[in-house]
One Martini backbone bead per residue (centre of mass of N, CA, C, O) as a GRO file, in nm:
protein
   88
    1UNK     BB    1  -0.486  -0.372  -0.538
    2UNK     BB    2  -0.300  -0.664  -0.592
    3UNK     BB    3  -0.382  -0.919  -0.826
    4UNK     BB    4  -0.295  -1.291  -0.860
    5UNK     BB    5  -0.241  -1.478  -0.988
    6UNK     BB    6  -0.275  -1.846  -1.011
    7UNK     BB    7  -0.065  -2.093  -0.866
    8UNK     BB    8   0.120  -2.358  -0.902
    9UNK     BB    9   0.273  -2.668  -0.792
   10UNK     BB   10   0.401  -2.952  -0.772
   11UNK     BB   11   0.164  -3.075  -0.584
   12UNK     BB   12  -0.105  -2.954  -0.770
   13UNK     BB   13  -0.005  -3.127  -1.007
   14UNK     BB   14  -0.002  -3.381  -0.935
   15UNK     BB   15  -0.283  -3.390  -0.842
   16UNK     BB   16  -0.436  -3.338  -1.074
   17UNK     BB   17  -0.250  -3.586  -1.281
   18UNK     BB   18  -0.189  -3.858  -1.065
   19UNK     BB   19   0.121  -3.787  -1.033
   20UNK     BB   20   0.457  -3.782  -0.979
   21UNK     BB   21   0.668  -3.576  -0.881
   22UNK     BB   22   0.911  -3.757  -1.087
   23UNK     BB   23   0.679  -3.702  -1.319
   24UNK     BB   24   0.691  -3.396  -1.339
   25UNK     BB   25   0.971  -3.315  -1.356
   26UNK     BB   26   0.992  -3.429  -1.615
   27UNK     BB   27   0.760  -3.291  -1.783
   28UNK     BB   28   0.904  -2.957  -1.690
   29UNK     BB   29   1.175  -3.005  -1.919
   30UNK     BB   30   0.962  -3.019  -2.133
   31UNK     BB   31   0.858  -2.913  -2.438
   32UNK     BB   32   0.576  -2.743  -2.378
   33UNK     BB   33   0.616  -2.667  -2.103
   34UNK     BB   34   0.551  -2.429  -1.863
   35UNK     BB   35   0.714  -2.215  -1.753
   36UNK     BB   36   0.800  -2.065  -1.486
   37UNK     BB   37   0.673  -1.790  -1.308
   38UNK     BB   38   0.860  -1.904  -1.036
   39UNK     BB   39   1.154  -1.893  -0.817
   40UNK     BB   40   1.098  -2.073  -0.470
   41UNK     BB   41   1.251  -2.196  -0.180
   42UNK     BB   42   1.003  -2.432  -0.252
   43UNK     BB   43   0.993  -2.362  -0.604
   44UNK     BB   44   0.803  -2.399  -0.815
   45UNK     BB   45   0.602  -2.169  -1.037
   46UNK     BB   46   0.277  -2.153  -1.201
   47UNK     BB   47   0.056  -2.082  -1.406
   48UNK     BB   48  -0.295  -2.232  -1.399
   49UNK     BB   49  -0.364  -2.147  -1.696
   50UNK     BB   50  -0.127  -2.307  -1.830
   51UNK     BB   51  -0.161  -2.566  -1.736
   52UNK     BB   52  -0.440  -2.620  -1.794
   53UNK     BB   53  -0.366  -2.597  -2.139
   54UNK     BB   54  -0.161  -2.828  -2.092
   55UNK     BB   55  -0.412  -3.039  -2.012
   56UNK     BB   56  -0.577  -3.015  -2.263
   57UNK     BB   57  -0.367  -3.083  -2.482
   58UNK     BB   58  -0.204  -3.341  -2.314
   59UNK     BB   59  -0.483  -3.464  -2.098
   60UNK     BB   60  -0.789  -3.440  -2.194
   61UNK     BB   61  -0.861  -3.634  -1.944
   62UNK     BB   62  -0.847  -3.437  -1.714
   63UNK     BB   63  -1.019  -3.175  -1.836
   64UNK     BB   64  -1.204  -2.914  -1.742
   65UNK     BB   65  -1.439  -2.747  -1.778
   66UNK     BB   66  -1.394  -2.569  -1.566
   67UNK     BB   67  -1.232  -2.308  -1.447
   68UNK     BB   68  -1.004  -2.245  -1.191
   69UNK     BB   69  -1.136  -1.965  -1.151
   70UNK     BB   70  -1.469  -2.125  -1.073
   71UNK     BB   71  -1.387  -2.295  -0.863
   72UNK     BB   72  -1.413  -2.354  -0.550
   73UNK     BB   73  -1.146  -2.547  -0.466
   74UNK     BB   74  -0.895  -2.344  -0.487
   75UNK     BB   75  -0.623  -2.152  -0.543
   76UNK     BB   76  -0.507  -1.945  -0.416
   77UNK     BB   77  -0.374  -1.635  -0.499
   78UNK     BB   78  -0.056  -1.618  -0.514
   79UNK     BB   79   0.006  -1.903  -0.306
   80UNK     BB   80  -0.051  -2.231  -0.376
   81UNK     BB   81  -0.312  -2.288  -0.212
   82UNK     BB   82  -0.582  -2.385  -0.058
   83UNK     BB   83  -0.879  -2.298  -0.016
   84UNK     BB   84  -1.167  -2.243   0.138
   85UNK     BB   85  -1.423  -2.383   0.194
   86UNK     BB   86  -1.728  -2.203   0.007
   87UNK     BB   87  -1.994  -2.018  -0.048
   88UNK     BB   88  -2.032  -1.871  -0.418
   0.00000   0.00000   0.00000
C-alpha cells in the first residue's frame, strides 16, 4: 500500500493560523511560503509538514509542541480533511 503523506488546504491553513481564506493566499504568494504539493480541481495543497515548519518559523506563536502527524485531531493522509476523533 502506498502511504501519502499529510496535506493541508487552503481551509485547514486557514483555520491553522486564524487567519482569512485572502490573507492565506496573499501569504502563499510570498518568497518563502512553501510551494503547493499539488494543484487539484478544488484549489492548491501543501504537504502538512512544510506548512508547519513555515509556521514555526514565521508564526512562532502558533506553533504546536506535537508534530501535526502525532495529533488526534489530524488530517487524514493524502486526503486534506480531518480524520474523525479516535482513541490513538
Amino acid at each position: 500500500m502506498i502511504t501519502q503523506p499529510p496535506l493541508m488546504g487552503l481551509q485547514e491553513i486557514q483555520q491553522r493560523l486564524g487567519l482569512s481564506r485572502q490573507r492565506i493566499q496573499q501569504l502563499s504568494g510570498r518568497d518563502g511560503f512553501p510551494s503547493p504539493y499539488q494543484t487539484l480541481a478544488m484549489g492548491r495543497v501543501w504537504l502538512a509538514d512544510e506548512i508547519e515548519t513555515w509556521i514555526r518559523t514565521h508564526r512562532p506563536a502558533r506553533a504546536r509542541s506535537t508534530p501535526p502527524d502525532r495529533q488526534q485531531s489530524q488530517f487524514c493522509e493524502g486526503r486534506g480533511d480531518r480524520a474523525p476523533n479516535s482513541s490513538k
